[in-house]
KOLDOSE-956556 format. One record per residue (C-alpha): residue number from 0; residue in three letters; x, y, z. Coordinates in pm, 1 decimal, padded with zeros to 6 digits. Layout:
! KOLDOSE-956556
> NUM, ALA, X, Y, Z
...
This chain:
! KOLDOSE-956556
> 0, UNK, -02511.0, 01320.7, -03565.8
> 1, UNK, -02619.5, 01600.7, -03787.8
> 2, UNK, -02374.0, 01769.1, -04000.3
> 3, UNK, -02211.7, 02042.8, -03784.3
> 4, UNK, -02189.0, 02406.2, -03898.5
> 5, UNK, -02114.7, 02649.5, -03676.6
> 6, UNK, -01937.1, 02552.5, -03319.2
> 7, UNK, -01932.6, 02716.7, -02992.4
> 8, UNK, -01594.4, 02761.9, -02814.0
> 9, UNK, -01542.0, 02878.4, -02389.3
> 10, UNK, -01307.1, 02891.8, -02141.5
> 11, UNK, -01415.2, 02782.4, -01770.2
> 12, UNK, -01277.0, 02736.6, -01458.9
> 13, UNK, -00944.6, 02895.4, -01398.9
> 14, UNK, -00738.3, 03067.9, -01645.4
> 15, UNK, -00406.7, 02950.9, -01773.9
> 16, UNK, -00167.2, 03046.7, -02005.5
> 17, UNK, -00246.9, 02942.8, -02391.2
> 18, UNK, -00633.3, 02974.0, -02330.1
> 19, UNK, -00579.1, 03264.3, -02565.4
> 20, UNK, -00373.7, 03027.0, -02832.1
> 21, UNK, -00619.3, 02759.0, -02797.2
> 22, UNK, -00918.2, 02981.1, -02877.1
> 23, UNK, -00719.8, 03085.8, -03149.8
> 24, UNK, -00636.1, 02726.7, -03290.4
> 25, UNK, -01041.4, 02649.9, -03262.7
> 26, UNK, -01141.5, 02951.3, -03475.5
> 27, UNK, -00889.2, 02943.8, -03749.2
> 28, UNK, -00981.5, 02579.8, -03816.3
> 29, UNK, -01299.0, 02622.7, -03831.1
> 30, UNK, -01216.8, 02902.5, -04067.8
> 31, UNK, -01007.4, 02647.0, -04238.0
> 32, UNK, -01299.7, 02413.1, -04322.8
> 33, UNK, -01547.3, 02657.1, -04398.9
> 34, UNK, -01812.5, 02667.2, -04111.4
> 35, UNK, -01890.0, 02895.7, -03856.0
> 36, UNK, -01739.1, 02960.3, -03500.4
> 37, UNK, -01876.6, 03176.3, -03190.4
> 38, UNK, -01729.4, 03292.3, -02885.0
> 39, UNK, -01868.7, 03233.9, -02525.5
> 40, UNK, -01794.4, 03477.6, -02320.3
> 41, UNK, -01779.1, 03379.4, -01893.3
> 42, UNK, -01817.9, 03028.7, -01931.8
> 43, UNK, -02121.3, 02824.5, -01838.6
> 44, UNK, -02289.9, 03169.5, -01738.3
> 45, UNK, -02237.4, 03334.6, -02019.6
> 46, UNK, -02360.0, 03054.9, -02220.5
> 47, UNK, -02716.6, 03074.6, -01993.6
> 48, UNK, -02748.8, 03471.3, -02072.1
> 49, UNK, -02660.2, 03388.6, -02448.1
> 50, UNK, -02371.5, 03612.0, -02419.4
> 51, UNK, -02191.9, 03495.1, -02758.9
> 52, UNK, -01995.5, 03664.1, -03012.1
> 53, UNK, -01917.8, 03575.8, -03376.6
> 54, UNK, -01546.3, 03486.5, -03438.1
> 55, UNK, -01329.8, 03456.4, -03741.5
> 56, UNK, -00955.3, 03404.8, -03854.8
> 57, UNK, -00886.7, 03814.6, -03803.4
> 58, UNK, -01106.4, 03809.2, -03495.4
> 59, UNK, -00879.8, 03605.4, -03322.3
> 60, UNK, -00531.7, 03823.1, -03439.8
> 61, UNK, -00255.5, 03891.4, -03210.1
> 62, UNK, -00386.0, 03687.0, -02897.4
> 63, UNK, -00157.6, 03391.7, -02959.0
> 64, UNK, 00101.4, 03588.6, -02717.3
> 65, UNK, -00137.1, 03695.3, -02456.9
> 66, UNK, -00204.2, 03527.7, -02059.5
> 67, UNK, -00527.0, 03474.0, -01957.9
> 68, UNK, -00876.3, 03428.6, -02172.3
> 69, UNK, -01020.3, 03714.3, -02334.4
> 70, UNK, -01345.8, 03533.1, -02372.9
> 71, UNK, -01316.6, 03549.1, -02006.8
> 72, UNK, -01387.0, 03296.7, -01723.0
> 73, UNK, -01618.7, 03238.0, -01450.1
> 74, UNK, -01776.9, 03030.6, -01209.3
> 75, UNK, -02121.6, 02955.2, -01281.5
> 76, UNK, -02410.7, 02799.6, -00988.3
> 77, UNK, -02744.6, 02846.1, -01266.1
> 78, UNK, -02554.3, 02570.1, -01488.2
> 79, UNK, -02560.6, 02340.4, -01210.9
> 80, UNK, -02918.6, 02311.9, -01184.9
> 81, UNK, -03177.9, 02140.0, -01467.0
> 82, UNK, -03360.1, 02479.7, -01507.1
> 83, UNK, -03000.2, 02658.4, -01583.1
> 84, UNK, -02857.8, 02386.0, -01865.5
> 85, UNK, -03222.9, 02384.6, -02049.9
> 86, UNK, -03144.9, 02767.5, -02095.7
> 87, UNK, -02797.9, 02714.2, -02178.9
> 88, UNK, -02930.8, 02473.8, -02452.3
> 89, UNK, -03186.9, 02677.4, -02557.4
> 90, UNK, -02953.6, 02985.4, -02602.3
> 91, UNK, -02700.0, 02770.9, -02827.2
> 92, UNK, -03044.5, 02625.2, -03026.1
> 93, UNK, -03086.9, 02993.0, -03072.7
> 94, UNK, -02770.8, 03111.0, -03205.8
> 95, UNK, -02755.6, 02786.0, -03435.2
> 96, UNK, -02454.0, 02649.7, -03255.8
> 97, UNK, -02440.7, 02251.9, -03304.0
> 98, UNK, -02126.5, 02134.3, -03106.2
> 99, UNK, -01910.8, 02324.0, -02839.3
> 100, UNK, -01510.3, 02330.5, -02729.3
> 101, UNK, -01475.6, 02369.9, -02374.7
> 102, UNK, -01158.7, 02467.2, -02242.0
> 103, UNK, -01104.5, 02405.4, -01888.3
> 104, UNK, -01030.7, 02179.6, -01593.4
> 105, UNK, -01239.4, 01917.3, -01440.1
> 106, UNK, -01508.0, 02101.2, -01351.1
> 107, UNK, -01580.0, 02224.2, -01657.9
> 108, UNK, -01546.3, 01879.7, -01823.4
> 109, UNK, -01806.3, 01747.9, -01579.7
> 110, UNK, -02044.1, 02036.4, -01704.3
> 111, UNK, -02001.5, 01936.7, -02033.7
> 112, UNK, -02019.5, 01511.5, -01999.3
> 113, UNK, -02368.3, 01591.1, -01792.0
> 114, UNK, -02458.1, 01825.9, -02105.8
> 115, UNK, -02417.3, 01602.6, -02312.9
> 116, UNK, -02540.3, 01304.2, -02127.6
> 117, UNK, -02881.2, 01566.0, -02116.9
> 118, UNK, -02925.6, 01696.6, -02438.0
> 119, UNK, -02680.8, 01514.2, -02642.1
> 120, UNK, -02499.1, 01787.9, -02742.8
> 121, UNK, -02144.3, 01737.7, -02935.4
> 122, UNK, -01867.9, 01875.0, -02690.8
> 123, UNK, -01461.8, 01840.1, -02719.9
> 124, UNK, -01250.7, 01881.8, -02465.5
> 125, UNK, -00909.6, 02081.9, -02404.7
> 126, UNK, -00764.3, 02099.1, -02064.3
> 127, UNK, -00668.2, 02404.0, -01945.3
> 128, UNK, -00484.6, 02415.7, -01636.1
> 129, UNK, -00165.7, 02476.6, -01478.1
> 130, UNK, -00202.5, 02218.3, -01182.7
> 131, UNK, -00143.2, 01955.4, -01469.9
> 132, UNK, -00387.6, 01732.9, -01260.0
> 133, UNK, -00592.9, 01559.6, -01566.8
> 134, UNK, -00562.7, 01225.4, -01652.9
> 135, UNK, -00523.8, 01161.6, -02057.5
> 136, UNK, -00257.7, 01401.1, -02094.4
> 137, UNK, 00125.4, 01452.0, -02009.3
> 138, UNK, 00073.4, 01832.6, -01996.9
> 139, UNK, -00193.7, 02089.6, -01995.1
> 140, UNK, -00245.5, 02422.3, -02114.8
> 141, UNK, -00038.2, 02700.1, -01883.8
> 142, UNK, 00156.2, 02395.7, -01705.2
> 143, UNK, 00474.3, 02476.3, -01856.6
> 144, UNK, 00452.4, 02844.1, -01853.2
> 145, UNK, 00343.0, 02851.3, -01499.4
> 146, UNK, 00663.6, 02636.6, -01404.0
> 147, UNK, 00863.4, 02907.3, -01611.9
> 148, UNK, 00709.1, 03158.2, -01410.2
> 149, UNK, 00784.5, 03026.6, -01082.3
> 150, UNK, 01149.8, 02869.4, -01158.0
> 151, UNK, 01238.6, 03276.0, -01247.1
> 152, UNK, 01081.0, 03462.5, -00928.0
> 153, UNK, 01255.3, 03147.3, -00705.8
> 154, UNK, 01603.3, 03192.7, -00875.9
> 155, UNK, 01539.6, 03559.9, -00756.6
> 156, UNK, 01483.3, 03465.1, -00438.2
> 157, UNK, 01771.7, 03239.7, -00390.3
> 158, UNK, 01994.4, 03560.3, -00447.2
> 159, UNK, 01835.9, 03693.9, -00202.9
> 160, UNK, 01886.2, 03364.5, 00051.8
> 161, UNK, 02255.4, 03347.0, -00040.7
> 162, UNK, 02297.6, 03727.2, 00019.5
> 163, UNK, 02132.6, 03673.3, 00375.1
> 164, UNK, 02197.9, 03299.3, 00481.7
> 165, UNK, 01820.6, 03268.0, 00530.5
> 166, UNK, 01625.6, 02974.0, 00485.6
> 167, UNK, 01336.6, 02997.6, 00204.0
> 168, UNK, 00964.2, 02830.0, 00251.4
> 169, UNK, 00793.8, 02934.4, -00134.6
> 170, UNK, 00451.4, 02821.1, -00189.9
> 171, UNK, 00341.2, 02705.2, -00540.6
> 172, UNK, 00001.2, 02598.4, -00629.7
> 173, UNK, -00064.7, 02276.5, -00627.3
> 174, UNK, -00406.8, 02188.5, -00398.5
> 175, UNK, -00434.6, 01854.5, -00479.1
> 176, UNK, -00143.9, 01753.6, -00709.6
> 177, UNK, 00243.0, 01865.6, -00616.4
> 178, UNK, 00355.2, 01853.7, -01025.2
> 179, UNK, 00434.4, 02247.1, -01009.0
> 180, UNK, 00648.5, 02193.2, -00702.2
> 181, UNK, 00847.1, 01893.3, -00791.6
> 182, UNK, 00967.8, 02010.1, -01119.0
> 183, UNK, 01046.7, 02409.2, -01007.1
> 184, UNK, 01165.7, 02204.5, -00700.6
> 185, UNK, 01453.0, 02020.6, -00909.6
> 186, UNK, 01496.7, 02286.1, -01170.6
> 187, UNK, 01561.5, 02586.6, -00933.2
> 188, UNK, 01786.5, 02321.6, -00730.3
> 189, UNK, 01565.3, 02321.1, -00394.1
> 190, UNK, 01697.0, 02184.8, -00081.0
> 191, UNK, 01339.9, 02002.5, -00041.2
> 192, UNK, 00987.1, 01962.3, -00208.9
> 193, UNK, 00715.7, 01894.5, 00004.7
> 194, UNK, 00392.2, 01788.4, -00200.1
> 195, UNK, 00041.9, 01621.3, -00131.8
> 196, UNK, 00170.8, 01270.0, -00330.2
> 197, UNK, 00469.1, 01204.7, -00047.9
> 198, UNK, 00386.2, 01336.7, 00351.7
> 199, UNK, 00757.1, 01422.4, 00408.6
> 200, UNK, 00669.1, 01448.1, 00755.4
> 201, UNK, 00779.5, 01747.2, 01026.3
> 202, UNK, 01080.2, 01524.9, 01165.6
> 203, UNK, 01253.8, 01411.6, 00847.1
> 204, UNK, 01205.1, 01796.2, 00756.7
> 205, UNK, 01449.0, 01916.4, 01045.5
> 206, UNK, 01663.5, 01640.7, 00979.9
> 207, UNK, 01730.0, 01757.5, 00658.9
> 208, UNK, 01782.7, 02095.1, 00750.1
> 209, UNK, 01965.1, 01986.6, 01017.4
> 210, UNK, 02178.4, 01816.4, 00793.0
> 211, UNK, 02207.5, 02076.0, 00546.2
> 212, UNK, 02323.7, 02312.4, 00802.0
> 213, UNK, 02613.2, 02065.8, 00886.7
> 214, UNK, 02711.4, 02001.2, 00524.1
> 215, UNK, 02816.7, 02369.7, 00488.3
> 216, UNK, 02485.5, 02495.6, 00337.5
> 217, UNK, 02430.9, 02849.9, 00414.1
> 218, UNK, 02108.7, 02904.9, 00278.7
> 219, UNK, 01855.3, 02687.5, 00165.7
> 220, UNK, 01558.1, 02669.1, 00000.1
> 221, UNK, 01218.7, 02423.5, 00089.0
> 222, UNK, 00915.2, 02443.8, -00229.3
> 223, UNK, 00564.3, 02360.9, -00072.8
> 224, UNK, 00263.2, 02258.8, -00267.6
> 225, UNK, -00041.3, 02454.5, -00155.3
> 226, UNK, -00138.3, 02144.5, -00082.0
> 227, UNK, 00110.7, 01943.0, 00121.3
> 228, UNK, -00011.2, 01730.2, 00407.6
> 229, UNK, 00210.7, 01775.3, 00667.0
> 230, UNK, -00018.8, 01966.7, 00839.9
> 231, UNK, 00043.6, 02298.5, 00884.6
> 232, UNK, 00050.3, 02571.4, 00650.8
> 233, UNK, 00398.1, 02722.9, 00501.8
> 234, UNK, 00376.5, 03007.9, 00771.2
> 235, UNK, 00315.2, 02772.5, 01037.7
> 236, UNK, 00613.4, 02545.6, 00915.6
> 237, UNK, 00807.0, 02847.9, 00923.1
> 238, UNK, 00731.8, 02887.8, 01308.7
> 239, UNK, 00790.9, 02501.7, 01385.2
> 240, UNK, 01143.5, 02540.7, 01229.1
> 241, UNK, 01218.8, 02917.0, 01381.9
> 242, UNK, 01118.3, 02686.8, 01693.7
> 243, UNK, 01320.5, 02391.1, 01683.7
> 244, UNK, 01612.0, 02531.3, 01491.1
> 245, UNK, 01652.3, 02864.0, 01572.2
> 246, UNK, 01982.7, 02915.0, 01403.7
> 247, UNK, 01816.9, 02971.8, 01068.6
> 248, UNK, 01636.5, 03294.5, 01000.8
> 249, UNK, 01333.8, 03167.9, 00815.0
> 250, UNK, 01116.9, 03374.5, 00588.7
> 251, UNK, 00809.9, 03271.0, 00338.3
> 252, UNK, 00724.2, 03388.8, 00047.8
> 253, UNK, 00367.8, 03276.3, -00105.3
> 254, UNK, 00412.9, 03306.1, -00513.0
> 255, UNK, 00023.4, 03329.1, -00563.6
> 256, UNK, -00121.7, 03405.9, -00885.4
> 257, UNK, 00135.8, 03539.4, -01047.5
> 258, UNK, 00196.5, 03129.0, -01176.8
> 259, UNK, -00105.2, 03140.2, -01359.1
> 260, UNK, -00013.1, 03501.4, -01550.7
> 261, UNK, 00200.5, 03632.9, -01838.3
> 262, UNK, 00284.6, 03527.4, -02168.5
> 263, UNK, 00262.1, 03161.1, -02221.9
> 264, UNK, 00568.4, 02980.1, -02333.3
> 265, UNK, 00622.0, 02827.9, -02635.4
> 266, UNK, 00569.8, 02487.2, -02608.5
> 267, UNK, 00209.6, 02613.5, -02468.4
> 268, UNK, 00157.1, 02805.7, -02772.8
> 269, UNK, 00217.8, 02500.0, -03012.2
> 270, UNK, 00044.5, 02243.2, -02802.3
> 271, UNK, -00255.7, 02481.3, -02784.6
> 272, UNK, -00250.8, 02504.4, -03132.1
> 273, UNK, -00244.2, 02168.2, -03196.2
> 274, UNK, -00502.7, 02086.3, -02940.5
> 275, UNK, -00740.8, 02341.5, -03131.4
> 276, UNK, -00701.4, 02180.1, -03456.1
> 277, UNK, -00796.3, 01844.0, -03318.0
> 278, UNK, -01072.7, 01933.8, -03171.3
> 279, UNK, -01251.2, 02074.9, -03423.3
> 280, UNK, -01139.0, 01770.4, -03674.3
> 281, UNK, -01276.1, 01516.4, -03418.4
> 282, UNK, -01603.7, 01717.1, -03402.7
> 283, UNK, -01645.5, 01733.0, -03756.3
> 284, UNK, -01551.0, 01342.9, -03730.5
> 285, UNK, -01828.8, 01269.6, -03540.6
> 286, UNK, -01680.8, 01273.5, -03244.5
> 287, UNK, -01730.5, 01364.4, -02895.0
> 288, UNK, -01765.5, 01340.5, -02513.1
> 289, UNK, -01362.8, 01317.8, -02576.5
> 290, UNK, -01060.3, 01545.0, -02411.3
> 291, UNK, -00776.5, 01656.7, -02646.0
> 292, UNK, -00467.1, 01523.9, -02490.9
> 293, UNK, -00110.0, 01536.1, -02548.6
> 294, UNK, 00069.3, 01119.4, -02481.0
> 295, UNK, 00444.2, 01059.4, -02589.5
> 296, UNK, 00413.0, 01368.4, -02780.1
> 297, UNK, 00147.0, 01292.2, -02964.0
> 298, UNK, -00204.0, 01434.9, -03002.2
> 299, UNK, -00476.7, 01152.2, -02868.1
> 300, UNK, -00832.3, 01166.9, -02782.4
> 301, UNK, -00955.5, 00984.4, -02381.1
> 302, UNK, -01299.7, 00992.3, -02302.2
> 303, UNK, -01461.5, 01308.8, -02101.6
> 304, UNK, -01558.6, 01047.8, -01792.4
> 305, UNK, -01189.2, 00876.2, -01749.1
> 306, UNK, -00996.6, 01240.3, -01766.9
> 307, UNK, -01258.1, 01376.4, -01487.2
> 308, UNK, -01248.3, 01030.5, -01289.5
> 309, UNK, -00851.6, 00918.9, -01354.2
> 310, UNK, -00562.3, 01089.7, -01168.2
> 311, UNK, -00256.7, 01277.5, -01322.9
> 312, UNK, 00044.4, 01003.5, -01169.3
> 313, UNK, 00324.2, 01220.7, -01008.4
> 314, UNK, 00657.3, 01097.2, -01138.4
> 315, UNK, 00826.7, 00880.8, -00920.3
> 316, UNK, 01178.9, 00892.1, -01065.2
> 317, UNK, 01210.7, 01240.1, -01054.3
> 318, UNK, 01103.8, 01211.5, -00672.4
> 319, UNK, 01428.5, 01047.4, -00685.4
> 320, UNK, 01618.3, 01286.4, -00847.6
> 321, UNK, 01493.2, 01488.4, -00625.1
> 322, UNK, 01646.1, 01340.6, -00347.5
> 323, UNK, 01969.4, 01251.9, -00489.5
> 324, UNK, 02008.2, 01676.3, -00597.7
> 325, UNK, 01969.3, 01763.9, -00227.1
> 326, UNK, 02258.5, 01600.5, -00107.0
């Protein structure tokens, strides 16, 4: 591998909170050993249109705090074709950029294994994400602030339940993994967590509301992954309940967005900053085709193809907990 000066850095797929901090981390490192560093603004499409800018230590000032990406994000079909990744390469040829960070989920790894697998072009990987659904890492960037986010609004809303004695169905993302609703399910003391990794079924649901009910429970309140399997939709589980128990007064409340928005937490902050830092290093190591990951609290590398092929495990004991807290 050549000697690499100058590196490209992006954020793809959807944003999370510490994209910001992680861009950050990648610049002032490279600033820290000397070589050059360039923005890519919108992702994969931006990198086609050669829409780069050049970054240094002051260019990146006063982002660490901020949501979002503000080399921006987007969704891009010309990098999925042969025709669309030769003018990607060609564009980075152009601006003299020899190795790239891509910040994302695991679509934008795949982009960058099959890059590289093409044109053997250095990439690093930092995973940027709030569904935490990666394999290779405990947490990803915006994980812990989106859980933040969503534990605050559903404390809110539990005034609100108590005030009324109504029963709560909130929808957190989560399409494929339920690691956002299990943990805001236990911290913000939900009644039940219904999540893609355990089909709680329709039955055992009324049971436990039923049950509720009976223990003296006024109010309650059920978390549902986006992506639970029990078949029906949170405003059609509302209706099955308003049907079969009709002594609750049932109303939903579909927290969106809003998870993946705002100032990232701390813990995001300083993992994105260490992520940043060891990507570059590995880079500069010789290096690549690797994910940044954070294991037992410690920075590791896993290979591109295992993050993008191995699943995030949902944690079984606090499934448990789970259970044992809505007695």
């Amino acid at each position: 591998m050549e000697k690499i000066k100058k590196i490209g850095v992006m954020t793809s797929g959807g944003d999370s909170p510490g994209m910001n901090a992680a861009i950050r981390a990648v610049v002032r490192t490279c600033a820290y050993y000397e070589i050059e560093c360039a923005g890519i603004y919108r992702g994969y499409e931006g990198m086609i249109e050669g829409d780069f800018i050049e970054l240094n230590a002051r260019s990146v000032k006063g982002i660490i705090n901020k949501g979002g990406t503000f080399l921006k994000s987007a969704r891009s079909k010309g990098f999925r074709t042969a025709e669309g990744r030769q003018e990607a390469y060609n564009q980075l040829k152009k601006a003299n950029i020899d190795a790239l960070v891509v910040i994302g989920g695991d679509g934008s790894f795949t982009g960058a294994l099959v890059f590289n697998q093409e044109f053997g072009f250095p990439v690093m990987g930092i995973p940027g994400t709030i569904d935490n659904d990666i394999a290779g890492t405990s947490h990803t960037l915006g994980y812990d602030t989106a859980l933040n986010n969503a534990v605050e609004v559903i404390d809110k809303i539990r005034d609100t339940a108590s005030s009324h004695n109504r029963l709560f169905f909130i929808e957190v993302m989560g399409r494929d993994v339920g690691h956002i609703a299990l943990n805001v399910g236990v911290g913000a003391g939900a009644e039940e967590i219904l999540i893609p990794e355990e089909d709680l079924g329709l039955e055992r649901l009324l049971e436990s509301l039923k049950k509720s009910k009976e223990s003296g429970k006024s109010s309650s309140i059920v978390i549902v992954a986006e992506g639970d399997k029990t078949g029906k939709n949170v405003f059609e589980l509302k209706d099955y309940v308003n049907e079969h128990l009709p002594e609750y007064d049932v109303r939903v409340s579909v927290l969106g967005h809003m998870q993946r928005g705002g100032s990232p937490s701390c813990f995001d902050r300083v993992l994105a900053s260490r992520m940043g830092v060891k990507a570059v290093e590995s880079l500069l190591n010789g290096k690549s085709n690797l994910m940044v990951g954070l294991m037992n609290d410690k920075i590791t590398v896993t290979p591109l193809e295992k993050a993008i092929k191995g699943q995030s495990k949902i944690n079984k004991e606090l499934i448990r907990v789970a259970d044992i807290m809505s007695t």
